[in-house]
C-alpha positions in Angstrom: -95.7 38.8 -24.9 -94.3 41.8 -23.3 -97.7 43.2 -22.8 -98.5 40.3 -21.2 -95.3 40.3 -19.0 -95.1 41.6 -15.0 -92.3 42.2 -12.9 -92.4 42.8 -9.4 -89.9 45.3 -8.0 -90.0 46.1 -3.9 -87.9 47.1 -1.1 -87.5 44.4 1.8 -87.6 47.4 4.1 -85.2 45.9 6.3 -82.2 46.0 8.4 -80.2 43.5 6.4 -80.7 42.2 2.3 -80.5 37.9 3.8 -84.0 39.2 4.8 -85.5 39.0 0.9 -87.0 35.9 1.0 -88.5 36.1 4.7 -90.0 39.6 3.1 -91.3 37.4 -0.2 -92.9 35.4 2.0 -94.8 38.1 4.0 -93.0 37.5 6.8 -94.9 34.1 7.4 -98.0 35.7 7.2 -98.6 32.8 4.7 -98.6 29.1 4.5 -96.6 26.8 2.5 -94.1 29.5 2.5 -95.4 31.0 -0.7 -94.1 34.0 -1.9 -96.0 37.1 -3.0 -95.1 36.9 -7.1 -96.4 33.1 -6.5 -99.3 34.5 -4.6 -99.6 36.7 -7.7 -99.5 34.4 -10.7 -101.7 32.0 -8.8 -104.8 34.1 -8.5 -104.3 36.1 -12.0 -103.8 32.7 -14.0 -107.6 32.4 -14.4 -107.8 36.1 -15.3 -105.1 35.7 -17.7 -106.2 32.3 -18.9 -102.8 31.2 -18.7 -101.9 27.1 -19.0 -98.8 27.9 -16.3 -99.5 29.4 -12.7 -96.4 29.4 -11.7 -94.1 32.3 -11.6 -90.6 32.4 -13.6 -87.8 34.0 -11.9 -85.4 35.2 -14.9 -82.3 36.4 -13.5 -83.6 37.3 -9.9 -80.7 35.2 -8.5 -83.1 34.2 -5.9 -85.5 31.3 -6.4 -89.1 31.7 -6.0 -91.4 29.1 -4.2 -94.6 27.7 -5.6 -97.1 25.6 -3.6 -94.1 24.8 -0.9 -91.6 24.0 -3.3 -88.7 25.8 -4.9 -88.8 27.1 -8.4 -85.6 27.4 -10.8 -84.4 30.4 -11.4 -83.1 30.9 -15.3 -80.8 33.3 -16.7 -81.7 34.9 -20.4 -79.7 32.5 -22.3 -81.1 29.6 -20.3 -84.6 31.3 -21.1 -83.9 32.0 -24.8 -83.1 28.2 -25.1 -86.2 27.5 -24.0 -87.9 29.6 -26.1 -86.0 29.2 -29.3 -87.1 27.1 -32.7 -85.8 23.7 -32.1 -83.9 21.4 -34.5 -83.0 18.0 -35.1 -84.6 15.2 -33.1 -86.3 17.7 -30.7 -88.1 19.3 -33.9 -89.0 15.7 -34.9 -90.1 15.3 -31.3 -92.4 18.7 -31.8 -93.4 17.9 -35.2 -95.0 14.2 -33.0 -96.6 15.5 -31.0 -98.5 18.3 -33.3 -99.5 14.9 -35.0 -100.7 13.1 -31.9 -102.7 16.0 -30.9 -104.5 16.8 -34.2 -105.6 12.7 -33.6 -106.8 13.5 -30.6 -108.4 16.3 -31.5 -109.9 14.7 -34.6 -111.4 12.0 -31.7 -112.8 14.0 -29.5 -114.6 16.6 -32.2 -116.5 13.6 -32.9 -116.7 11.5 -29.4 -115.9 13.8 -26.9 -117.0 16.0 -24.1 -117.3 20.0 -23.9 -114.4 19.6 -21.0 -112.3 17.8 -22.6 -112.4 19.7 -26.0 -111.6 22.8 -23.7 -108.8 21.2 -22.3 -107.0 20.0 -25.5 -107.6 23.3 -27.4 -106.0 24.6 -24.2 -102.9 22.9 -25.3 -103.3 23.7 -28.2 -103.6 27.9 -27.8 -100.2 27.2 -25.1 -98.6 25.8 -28.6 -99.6 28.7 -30.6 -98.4 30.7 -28.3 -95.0 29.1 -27.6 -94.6 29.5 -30.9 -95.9 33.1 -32.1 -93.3 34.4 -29.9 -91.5 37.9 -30.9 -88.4 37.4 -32.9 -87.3 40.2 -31.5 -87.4 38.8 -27.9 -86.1 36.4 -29.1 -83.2 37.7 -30.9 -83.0 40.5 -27.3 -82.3 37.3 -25.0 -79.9 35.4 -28.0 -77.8 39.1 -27.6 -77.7 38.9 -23.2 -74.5 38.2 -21.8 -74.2 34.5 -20.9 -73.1 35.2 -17.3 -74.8 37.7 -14.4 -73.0 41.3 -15.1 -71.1 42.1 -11.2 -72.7 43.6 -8.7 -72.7 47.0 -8.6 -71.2 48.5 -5.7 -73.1 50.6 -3.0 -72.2 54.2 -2.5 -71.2 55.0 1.2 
């Protein structure tokens, strides 16, 4: 996953640090106010073959925008609890739905069209995925602090 993984690190080249998000935005040199890591993910999803185009912002402590609309920002623990193996009724939710989709893959192998096998084994390979994720990731965002560490101070 980390091979797959891209951060985006850039000075706003600016007066004052407020500016950040004007600066993300190409200083309205774009519509919707998108911002340039949306700009990004939204023309390397097809190259990637991701099932999400949207950016996540993990830690930033500035929120991202995405088609004209605000995206969360999540802090490691927040993402590691997304990520983790579920349990209880949210396994038995998970362990549903892998039913319901082998059905409806079982369907369309026999009834269905090209597209629409592409798009369920699509879900499928975003399951896989999800799922094959590093332990070690996994046990590197379980170990992150559960708050932001302070800001560091700026020499004068």
């Amino acid at each position: 996953m980390l091979d797959r993984t891209s951060f985006f690190h850039h000075a706003t080249l600016t007066n004052n640090h407020p500016n950040l998000p004007k600066v993300q935005q190409l200083m309205g040199a774009v519509s919707k106010q998108e911002m340039l890591p949306s700009l990004a993910a939204k023309s390397l999803a097809p190259c990637f073959g991701t099932v999400q185009t949207e950016p996540i912002s993990v830690g930033a402590g500035e929120f991202l925008t995405f088609d004209g609309r605000g995206l969360p920002n999540l802090n490691p623990t927040g993402l590691r609890d997304i990520l983790s193996r579920p349990g209880g009724a949210l396994m038995r939710l998970q362990q549903l739905r892998d039913q319901s989709l082998d059905r409806v893959h079982a369907i369309l192998k026999q009834s269905g069209t090209s597209a629409q096998r592409a798009y369920l084994d699509s879900l499928a390979i975003s399951r896989t995925q999800a799922r094959s994720l590093s332990d070690s990731l996994l046990d590197t965002l379980a170990a992150s602090p559960t708050t932001a560490p302070p800001a560091r101070s700026r020499r004068p």
